[in-house]
DRENDO-1510 file (C-alpha; in Angstrom, 1 decimal, always signed):
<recs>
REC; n; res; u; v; w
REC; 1; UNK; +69.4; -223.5; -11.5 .
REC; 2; UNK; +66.8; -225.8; -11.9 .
REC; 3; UNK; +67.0; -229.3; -12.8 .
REC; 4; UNK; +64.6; -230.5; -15.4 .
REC; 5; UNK; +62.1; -233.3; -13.5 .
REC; 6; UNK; +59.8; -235.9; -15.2 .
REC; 7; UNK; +61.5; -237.7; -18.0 .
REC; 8; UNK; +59.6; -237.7; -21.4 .
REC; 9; UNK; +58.0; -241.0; -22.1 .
REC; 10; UNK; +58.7; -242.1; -25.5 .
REC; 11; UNK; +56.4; -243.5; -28.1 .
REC; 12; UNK; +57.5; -245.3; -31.0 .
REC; 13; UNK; +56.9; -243.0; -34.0 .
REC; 14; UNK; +56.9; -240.1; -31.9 .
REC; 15; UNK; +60.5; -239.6; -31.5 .
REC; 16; UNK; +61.0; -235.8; -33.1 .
REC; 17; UNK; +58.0; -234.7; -31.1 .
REC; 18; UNK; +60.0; -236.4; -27.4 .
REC; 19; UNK; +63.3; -234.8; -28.3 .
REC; 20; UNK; +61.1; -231.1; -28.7 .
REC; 21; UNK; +59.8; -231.8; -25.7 .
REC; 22; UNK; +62.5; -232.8; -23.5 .
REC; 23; UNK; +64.6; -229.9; -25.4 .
REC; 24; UNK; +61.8; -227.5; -24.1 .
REC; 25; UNK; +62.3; -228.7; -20.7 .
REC; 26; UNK; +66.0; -229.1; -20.4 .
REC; 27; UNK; +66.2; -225.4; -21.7 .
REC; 28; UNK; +64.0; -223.9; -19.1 .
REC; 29; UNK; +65.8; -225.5; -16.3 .
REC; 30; UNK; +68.9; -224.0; -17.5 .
REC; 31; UNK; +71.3; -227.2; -17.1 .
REC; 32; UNK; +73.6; -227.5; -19.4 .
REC; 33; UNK; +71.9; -228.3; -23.0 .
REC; 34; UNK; +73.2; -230.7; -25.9 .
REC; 35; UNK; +71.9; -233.5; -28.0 .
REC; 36; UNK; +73.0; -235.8; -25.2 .
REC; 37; UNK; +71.5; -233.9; -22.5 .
REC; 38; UNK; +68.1; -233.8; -24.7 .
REC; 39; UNK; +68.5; -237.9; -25.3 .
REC; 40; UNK; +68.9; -238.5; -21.5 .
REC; 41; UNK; +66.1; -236.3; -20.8 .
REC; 42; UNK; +64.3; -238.1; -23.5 .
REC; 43; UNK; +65.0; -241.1; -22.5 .
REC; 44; UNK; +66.2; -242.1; -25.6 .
REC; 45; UNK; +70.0; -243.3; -27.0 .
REC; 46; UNK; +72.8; -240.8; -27.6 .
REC; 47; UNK; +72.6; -241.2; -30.9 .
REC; 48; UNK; +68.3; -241.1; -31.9 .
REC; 49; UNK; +68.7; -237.4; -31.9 .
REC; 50; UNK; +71.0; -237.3; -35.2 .
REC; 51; UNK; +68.1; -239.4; -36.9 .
REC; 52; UNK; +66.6; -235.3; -37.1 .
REC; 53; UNK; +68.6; -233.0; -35.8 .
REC; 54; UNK; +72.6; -232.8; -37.6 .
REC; 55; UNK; +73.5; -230.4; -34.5 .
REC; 56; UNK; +72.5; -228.8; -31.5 .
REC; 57; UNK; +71.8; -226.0; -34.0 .
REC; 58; UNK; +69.2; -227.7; -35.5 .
REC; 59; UNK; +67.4; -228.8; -32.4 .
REC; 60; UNK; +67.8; -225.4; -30.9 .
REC; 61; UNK; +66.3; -224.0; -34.3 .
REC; 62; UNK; +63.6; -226.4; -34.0 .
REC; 63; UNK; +62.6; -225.2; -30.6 .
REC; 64; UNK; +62.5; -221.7; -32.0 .
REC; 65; UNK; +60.2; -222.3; -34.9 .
REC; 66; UNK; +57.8; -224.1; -32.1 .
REC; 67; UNK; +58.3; -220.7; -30.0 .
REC; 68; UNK; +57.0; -218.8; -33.0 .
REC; 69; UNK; +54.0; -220.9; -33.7 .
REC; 70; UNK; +53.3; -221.3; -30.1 .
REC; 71; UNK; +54.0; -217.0; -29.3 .
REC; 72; UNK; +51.9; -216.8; -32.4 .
REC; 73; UNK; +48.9; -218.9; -30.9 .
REC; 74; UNK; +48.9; -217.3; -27.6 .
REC; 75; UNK; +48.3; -213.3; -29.8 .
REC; 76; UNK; +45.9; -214.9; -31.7 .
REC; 77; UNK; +44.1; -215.6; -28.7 .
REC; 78; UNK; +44.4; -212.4; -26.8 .
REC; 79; UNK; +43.5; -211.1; -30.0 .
REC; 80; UNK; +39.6; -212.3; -29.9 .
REC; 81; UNK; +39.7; -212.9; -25.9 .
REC; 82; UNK; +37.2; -209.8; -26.2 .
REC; 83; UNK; +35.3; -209.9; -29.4 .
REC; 84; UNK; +36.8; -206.7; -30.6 .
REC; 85; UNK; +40.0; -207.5; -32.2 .
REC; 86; UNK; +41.9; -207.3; -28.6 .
REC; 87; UNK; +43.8; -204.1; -28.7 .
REC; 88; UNK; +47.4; -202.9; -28.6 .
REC; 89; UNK; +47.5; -202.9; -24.5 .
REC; 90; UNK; +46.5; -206.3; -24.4 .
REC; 91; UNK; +48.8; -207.5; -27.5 .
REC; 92; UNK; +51.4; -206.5; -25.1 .
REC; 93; UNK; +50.3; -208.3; -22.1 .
REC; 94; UNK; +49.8; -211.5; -24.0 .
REC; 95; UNK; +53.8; -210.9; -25.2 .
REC; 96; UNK; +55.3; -210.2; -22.3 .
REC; 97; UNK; +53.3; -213.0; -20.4 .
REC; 98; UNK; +54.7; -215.5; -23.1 .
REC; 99; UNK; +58.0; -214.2; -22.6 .
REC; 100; UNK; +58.3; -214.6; -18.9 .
REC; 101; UNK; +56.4; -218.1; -19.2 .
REC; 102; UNK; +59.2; -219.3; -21.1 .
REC; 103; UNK; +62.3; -216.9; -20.6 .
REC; 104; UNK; +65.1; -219.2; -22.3 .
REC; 105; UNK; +63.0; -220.3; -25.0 .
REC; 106; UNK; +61.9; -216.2; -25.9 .
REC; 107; UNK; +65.8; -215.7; -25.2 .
REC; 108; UNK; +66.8; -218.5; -28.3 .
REC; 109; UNK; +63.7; -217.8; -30.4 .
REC; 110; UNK; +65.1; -213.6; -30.6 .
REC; 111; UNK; +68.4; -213.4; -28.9 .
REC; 112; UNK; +70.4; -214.9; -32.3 .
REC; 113; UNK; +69.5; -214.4; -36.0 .
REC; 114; UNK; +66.9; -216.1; -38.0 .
REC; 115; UNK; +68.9; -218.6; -39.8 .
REC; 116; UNK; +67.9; -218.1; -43.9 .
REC; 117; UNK; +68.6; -221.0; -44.4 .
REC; 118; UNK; +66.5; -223.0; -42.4 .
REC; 119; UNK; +63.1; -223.0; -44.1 .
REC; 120; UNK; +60.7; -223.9; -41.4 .
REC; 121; UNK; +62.3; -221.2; -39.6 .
REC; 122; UNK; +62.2; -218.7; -42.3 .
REC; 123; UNK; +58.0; -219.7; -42.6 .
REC; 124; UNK; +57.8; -219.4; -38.5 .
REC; 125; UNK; +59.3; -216.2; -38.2 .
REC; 126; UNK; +57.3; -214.8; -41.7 .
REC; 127; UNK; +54.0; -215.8; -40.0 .
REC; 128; UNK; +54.7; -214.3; -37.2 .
REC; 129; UNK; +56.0; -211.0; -38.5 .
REC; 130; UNK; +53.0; -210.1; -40.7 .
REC; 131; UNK; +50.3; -211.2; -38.1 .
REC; 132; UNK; +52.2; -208.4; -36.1 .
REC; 133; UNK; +51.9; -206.3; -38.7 .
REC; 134; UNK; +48.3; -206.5; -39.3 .
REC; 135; UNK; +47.3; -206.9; -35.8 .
REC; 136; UNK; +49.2; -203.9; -33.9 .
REC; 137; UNK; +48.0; -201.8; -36.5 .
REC; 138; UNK; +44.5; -202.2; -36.3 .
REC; 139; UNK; +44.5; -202.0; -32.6 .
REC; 140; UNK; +46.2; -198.8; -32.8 .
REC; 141; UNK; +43.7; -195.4; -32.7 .
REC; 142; UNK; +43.0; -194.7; -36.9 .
REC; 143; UNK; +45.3; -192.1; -38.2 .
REC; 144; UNK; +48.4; -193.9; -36.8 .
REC; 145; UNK; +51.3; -193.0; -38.5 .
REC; 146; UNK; +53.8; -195.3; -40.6 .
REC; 147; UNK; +56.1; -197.2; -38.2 .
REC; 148; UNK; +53.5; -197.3; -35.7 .
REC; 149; UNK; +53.3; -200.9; -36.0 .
REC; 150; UNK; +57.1; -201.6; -35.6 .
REC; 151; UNK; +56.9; -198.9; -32.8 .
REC; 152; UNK; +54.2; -201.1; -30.7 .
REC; 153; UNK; +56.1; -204.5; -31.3 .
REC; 154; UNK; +59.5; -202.1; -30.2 .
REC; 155; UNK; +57.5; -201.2; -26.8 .
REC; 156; UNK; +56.0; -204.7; -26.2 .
REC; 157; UNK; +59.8; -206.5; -27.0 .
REC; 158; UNK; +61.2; -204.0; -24.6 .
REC; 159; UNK; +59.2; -204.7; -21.7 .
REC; 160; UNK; +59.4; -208.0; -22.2 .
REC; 161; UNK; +63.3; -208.1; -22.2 .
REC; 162; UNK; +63.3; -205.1; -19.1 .
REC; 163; UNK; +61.6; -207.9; -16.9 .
REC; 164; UNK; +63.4; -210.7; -17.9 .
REC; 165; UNK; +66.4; -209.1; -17.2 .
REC; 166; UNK; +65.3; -207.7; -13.7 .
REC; 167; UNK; +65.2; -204.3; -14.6 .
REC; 168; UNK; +61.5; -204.0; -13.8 .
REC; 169; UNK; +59.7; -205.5; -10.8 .
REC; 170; UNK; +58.3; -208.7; -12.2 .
REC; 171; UNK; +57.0; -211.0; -9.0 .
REC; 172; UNK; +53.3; -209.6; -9.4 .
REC; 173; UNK; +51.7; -210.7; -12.3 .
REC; 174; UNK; +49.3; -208.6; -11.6 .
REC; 175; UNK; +51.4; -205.8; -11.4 .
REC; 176; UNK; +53.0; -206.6; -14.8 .
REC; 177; UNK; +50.1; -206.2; -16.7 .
REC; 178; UNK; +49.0; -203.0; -15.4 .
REC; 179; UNK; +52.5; -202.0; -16.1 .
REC; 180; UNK; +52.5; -202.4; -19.4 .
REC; 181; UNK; +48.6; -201.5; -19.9 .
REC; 182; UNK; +49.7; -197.9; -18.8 .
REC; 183; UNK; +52.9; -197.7; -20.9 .
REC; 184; UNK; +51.0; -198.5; -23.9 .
REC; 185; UNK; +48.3; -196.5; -23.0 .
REC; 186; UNK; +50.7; -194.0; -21.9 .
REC; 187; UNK; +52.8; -194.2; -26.1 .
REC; 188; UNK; +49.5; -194.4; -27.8 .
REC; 189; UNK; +47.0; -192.5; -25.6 .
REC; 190; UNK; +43.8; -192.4; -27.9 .
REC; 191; UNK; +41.9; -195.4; -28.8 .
REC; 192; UNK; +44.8; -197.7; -26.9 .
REC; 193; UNK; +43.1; -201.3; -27.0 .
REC; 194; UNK; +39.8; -200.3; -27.6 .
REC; 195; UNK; +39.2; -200.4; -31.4 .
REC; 196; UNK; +38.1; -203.0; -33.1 .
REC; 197; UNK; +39.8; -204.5; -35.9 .
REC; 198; UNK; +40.1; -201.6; -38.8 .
REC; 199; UNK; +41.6; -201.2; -42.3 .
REC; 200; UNK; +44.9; -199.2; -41.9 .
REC; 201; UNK; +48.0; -199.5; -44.5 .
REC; 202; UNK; +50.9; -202.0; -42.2 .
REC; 203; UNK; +53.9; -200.9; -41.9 .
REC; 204; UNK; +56.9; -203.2; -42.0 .
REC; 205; UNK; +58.0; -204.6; -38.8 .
REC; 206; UNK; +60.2; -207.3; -40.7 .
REC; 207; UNK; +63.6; -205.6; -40.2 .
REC; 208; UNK; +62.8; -206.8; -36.4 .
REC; 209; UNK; +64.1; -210.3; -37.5 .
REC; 210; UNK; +63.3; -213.0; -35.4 .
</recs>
């Protein structure tokens, strides 16, 4: 277990944004996490946290909806890393890499049920879903049939969860992403991250609720 390190300095004004923060850190060293934990590591009273967050539900939601946005970013960037619209193979290498980055934040941001009622949340996780969508499908070889986008997010959310659980060798990076290069390849053989962005009908991939 590893204890979180630097404390956050806190600004004035900035308080939501230091409690994120320090809940992004005390989450990844796997101590034990709470509101209080969060204001100690924040550097902040016991009771600044309830001035946004009603619960450590809240908090822990907020984190998720950041996860989202930031998973989201990191796609988006593997996605035009190559000027053709990135391609399935690497879609999954930028997943699993985000994953493994940030195990107990990919762990709260899938491992529990979207909260409906939370509408940032609900907007996070929406977002998310139909960039997927679009952006599996049009890596995919043209011709792919319906479901193959659920089927690609499937593969790439089941690697990542095999090497966070140990089941797969994961202290070469290197190794990892040729791993998961050749599985795609290996479910969608023709056209795997080559193509560049086309015009197929999406399938749904929302029933993989985040």
């Amino acid at each position: 277990m590893t204890k979180p390190t630097n404390k956050i300095a806190y600004h004035h004004g900035d308080l939501r944004a230091a409690l994120l923060r320090a809940g992004f850190e005390l989450l990844e060293s796997g101590e034990p996490f709470s509101l209080r934990a969060v204001a100690r590591q924040a550097s902040v009273s016991t009771a600044a946290p309830y001035r946004h967050f009603a619960d450590r539900e809240e908090l822990e939601s907020a984190l998720a909806v950041q996860g989202m946005q930031d998973l989201l970013a990191a796609l988006q960037t593997s996605a035009g890393a190559d000027g053709t619209g990135g391609g399935g193979a690497e879609f999954a290498v930028a997943y699993v890499r985000f994953a493994m980055s940030r195990p107990a934040l990919f762990q709260l941001m899938f491992g529990r049920p979207c909260n409906d009622q939370d509408d940032e949340r609900v907007r996070a996780a929406s977002a998310l879903h139909e960039y997927l969508d679009t952006a599996i499908v049009e890596a995919l070889p043209a011709g792919a049939p319906a479901g193959a986008a659920t089927a690609g997010w499937a593969l790439a959310h089941g690697l990542a969860f095999l090497h966070l659980d140990g089941k797969l060798p994961n202290a070469d990076p290197a190794e990892i992403d040729a791993r998961i290069r050749e599985t795609f390849r290996a479910a969608f053989p023709a056209g795997h991250a080559d193509r560049a962005v086309g015009t197929q009908t999406k399938s749904n991939t929302k029933d993989l609720s985040a």
